[in-house]
C-alpha positions in Angstrom: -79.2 91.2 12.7 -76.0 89.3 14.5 -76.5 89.8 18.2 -73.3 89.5 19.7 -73.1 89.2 24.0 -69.8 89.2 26.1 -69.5 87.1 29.1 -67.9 88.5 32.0 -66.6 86.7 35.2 -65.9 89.7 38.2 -65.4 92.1 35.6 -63.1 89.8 33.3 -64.3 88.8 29.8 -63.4 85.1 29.2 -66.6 84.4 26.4 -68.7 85.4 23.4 -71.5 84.6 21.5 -72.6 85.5 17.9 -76.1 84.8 16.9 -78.1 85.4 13.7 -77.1 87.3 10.0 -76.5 90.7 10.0 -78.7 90.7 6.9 -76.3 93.9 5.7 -75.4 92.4 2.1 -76.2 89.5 0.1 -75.0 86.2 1.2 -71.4 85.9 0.4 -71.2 89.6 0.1 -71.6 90.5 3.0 -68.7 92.9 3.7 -70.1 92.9 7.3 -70.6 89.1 7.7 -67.1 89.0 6.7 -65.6 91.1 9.1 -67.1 89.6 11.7 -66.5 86.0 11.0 -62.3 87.1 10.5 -61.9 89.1 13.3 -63.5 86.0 15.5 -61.3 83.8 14.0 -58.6 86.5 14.9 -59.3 86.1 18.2 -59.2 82.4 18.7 -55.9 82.2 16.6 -54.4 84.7 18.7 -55.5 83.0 22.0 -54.6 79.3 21.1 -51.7 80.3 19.0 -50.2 83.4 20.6 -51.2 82.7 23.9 -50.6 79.0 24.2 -54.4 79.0 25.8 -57.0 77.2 25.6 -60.2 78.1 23.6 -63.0 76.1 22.9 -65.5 77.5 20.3 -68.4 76.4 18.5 -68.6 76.8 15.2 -73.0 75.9 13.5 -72.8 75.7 10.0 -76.2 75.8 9.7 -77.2 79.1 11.3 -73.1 80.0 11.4 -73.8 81.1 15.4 -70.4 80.5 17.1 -69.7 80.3 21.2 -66.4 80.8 22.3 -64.8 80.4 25.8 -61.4 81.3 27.0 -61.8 79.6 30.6 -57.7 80.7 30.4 -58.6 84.8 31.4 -59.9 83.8 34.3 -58.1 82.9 37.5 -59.3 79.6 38.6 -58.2 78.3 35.0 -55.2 80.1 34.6 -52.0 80.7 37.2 -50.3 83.3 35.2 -51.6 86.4 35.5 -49.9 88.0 32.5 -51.6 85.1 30.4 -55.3 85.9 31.8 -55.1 89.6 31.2 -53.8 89.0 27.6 -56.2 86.7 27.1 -59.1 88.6 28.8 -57.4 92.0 26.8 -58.3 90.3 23.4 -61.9 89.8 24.0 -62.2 92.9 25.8 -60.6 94.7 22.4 -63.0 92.8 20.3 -66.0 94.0 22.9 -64.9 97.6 22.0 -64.1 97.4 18.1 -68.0 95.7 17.7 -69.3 98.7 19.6 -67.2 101.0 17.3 -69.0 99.1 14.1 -72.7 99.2 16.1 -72.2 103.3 15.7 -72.3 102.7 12.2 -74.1 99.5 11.6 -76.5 99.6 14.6 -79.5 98.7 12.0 -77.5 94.8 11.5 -75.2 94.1 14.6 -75.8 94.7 18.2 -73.4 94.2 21.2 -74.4 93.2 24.8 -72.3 92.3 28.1 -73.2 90.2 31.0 -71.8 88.6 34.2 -73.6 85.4 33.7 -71.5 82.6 33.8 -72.5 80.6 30.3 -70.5 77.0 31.1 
């Protein structure tokens, strides 16, 4: 199962974590796996490239669990307020499109949200 938990700073969402397989398919067939690990990389393009923000992410190829943190959606990183809610936005979209999938795949991926400050 990939457990999946949003980070949240005064209601914004500025981080995520992935952790484990979702064990739905065969390794590299993994339709799941796969969908997971391109909308992530979505979401980083989008903020670094789109965005012009900062992102750092961590990326283990060993047990392919990935961190990443958009310090940029939050206010004491970020001056421009149309930036941090864009930023903030795309996580928070990605929060709700994994809770869409756990409807259906709630067996191999789980979602969770929290306040706690992970940096």
């Amino acid at each position: 199962m990939t457990k999946v938990t949003f980070y949240k700073s005064g209601g914004v969402f500025y981080a995520f974590e992935e952790t484990g397989h979702t064990g739905y398919g065969e390794s590299g067939d993994d339709v799941l796996c796969a969908a997971l690990s391109a909308m992530t990389m979505l979401i980083i393009n989008a903020i670094e490239v789109s965005y012009a923000s900062d992102v750092q992410y961590i990326i283990d190829e060993k047990t392919t669990d990935i961190k990443v943190i958009a310090r940029g959606a939050l206010p004491a990183y970020e001056e421009d307020e149309k930036k941090r809610f864009a930023v903030s936005g795309l996580i928070q979209a990605y929060f709700y499109q994994l809770n869409d999938l756990v409807e259906e795949y709630y067996d191999f991926l789980s979602v969770e949200e929290t306040e706690e400050w992970i940096v």
